[in-house]
N, C-alpha and C positions, 0 to 999 in steps of 0.2 A: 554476570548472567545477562543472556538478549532476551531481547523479546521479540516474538517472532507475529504479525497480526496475517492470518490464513480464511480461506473457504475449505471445507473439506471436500467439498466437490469439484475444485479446481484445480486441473493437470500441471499447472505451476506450481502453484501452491504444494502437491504433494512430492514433485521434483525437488524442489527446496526441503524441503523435511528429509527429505531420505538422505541428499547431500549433506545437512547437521548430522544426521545419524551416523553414517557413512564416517563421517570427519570427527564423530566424537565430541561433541559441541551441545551445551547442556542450553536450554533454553525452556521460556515461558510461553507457550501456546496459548492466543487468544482466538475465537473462532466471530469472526468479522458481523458476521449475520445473528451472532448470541449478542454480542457486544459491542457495537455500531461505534467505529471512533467519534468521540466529540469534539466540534468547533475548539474547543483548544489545544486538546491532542492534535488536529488535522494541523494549526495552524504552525505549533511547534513543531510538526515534526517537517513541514514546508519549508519551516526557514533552515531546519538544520539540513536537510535535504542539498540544498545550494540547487535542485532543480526548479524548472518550471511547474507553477502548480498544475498546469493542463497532464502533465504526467502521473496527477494521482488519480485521473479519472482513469475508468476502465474501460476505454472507447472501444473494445470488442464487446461487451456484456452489452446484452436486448434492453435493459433500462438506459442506455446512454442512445442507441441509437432509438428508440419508441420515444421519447423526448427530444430528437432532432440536435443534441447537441452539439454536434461538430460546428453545426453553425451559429449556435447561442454564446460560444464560451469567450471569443473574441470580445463581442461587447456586454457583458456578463463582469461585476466586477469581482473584487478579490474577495471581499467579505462573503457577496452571494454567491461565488461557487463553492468556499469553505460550506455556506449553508447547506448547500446542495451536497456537499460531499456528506456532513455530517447527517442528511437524511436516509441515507440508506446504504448500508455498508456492502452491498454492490454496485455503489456505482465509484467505490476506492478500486484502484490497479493494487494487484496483489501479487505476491507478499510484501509485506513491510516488513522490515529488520530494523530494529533498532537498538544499538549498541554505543551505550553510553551515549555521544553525543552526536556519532553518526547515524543517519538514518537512509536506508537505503530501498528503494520503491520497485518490484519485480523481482524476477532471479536471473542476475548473469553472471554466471560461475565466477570466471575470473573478477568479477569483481567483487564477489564475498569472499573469494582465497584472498584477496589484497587484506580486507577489514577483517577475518576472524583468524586464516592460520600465520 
């Protein structure tokens, strides 16, 4: 089973669902804004990531630019952007997949055909 962390109100986010549907692919729905990832969810799922943590912020979303981040996150360290991300689960890039030990940050098709079919 994945788990899949979503907004219901975001045109990614319901892209992705329909592609699981589509593909047949059974998964756990969590809704980001019920249930705000925590500082150790964020962090594990960082390191499994192999990305950059600036990729789980959601630098199109009005709370990342009304807080001027683009230019705070450089010298901002790791623990405080964890904090910040665990403050409000708009300001996570969405979707999150997480499958087994991969975790994968957005949706790019071919890169979920690689990890689920």
């Amino acid at each position: 089973m994945i788990d899949i962390i979503c907004y219901p109100k975001c045109g990614t986010c319901k892209k992705a669902l329909k592609w699981l549907d589509d593909n047949k692919i059974e998964y756990e729905y969590r809704d980001i804004k019920e249930k705000n990832p925590k500082k150790t969810e964020l962090k594990k799922w960082y390191k499994a990531s192999g990305l950059p943590l600036k990729r789980f912020f959601n630098t199109s979303g009005m709370i990342y630019k009304e807080m001027g981040l683009k230019d705070k996150l450089a010298s901002m360290s790791e623990t405080k952007q964890i904090e910040l991300l665990a403050s409000d689960g708009l300001l996570v890039k969405r979707p999150i997949l997480i499958s087994g030990k991969k975790v994968l940050v957005g949706f790019k098709e071919k890169e979920w055909e690689e990890e689920l079919l």
